[in-house]
N, C-alpha and C positions, 0 to 999 in steps of 0.2 A: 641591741645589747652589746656594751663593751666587751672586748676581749683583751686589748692592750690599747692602752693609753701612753704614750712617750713624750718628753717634750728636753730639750738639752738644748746647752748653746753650744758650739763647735770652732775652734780656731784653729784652720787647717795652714800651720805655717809655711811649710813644705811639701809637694809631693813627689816622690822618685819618679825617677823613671820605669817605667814597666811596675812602680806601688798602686796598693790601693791599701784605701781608710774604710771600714763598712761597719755600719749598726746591721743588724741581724736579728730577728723573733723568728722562733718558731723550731727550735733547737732540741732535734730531741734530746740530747743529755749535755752534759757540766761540760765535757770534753769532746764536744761536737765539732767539725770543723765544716765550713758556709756549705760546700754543694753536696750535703745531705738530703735527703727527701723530708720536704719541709720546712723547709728552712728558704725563709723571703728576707733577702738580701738589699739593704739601701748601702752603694758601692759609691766612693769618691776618683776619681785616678784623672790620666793625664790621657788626651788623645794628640799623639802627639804634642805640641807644648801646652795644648790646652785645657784647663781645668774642667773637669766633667762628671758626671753621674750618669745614676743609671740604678734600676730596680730591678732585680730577677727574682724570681721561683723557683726552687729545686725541685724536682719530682721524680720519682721512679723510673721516668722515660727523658730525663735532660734536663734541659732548664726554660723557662718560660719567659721572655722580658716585658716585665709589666707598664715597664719604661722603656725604652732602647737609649742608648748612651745619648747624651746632649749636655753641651756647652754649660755651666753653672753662668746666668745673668745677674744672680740673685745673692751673690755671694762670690766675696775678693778673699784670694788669700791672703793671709795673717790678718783677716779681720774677722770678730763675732761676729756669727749666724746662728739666731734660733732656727732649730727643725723641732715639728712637732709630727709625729705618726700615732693615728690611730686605726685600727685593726678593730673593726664590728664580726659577732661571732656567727653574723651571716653572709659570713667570706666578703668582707667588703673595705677596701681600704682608701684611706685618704694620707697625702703626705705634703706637706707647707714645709719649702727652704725659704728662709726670712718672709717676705712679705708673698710670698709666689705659692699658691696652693698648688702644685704638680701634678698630682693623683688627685682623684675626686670621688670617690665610691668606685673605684676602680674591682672586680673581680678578682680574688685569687682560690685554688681550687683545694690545696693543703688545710689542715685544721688550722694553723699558725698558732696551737698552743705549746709550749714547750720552754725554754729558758731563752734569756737575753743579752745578747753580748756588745763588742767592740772587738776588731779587728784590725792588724795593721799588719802591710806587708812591703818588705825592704825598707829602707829606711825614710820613713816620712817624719814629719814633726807635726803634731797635733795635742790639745788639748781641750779638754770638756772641763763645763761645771753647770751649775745649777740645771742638776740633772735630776728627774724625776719620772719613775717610771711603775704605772699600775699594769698588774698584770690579774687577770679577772678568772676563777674556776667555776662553774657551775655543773652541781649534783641535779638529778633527771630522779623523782622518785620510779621506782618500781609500782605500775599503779593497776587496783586487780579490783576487777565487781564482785560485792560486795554487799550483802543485803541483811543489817540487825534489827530483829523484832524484840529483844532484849529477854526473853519469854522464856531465858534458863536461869534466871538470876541474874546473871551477871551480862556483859559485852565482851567481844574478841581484845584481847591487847593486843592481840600479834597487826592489826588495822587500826584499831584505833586507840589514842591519846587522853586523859584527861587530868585536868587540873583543878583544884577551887583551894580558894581561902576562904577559911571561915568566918565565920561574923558575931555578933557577941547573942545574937535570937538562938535561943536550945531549942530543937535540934537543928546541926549547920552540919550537913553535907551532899555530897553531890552522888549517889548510888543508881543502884535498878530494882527495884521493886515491883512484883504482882501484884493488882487486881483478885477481888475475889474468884470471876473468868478462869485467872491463870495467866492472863494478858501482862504481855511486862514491860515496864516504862522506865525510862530515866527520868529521874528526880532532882533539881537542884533545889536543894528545902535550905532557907534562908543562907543561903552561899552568900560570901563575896565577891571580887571577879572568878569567873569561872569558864572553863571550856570544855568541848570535848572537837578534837580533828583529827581525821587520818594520818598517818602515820608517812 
């Protein structure tokens, strides 16, 4: 299951000395800064004269390198490079500089849900475009056993949903009714599409 989907090109003119350029998920708010708890860092800089990356993890206890620094092969500066990073929300991440997939379902142990940034520090030269980036939430119902016999007239709304459209056959709708018993049933008497689901 997606959590973040990213995909940008990147034209890293310039890198300072002692700079670095980073994309960033997992941010807990708008004015977060990278070595927060949570926050999985894709870092550009210079090792020595040479152009390099490198992945880290922030965490309540330091930082984690998911990568450890290495040389860019895949990628000259002042030239376009697609990076595309995707983050599954079973902690598992993959990350491709140009044609070179890096990461591969790589583990990280953070949610990586949170905002998405760009970073630059001292002065570098850099520019993006045909940037595109899904960021994915999923709701978890609240889910409780549950057992309707229908047998007071009606069903629970607070569990369960239902819909119909009518149809042009008298009578059209979707109810609960008893049996002579006392027994009680849901009815869909000439509905049109119709349901009933938990809630």
């Amino acid at each position: 299951i997606p959590l973040l989907e990213a995909s940008f090109t990147l034209n890293l003119s310039s890198l300072a000395e002692q700079g670095t350029f980073s994309f960033a998920f997992g941010l807990p708010r708008i004015n977060s800064t990278l070595q927060e708890a949570g926050v999985i860092e894709l870092a550009f800089t210079l090792d020595g004269t040479t152009p390099s990356y490198r992945v880290t993890e922030y965490g309540d206890n330091g930082q984690n390198d998911l990568l450890s620094l290495s040389p860019l092969t895949d990628m000259t500066l002042g030239s376009d490079t697609k990076i595309v990073c995707s983050a599954l929300n079973e902690k598992k991440l993959t990350l491709t500089i140009g044609s070179t997939t890096v990461l591969n379902n790589v583990s990280f142990t953070s949610s990586g849900e949170g905002f998405v940034g760009f970073f630059s520090s001292q002065k570098n030269v850099a520019s993006l475009h045909d940037l595109l980036i899904y960021g994915y939430t999923y709701e978890t119902p609240e889910n409780v056993d549950y057992t309707e016999y229908f047998d007071d007239g009606h069903y629970n709304a607070n569990v369960f949903y239902s819909a119909s459209q009518s149809s042009f056959l008298i009578p059209s709708y979707l109810g609960v009714e008893s049996d002579a018993s006392g027994n009680g049933s849901l009815y869909f008497s000439h509905t049109g599409p119709a349901y009933i689901s938990t809630r």
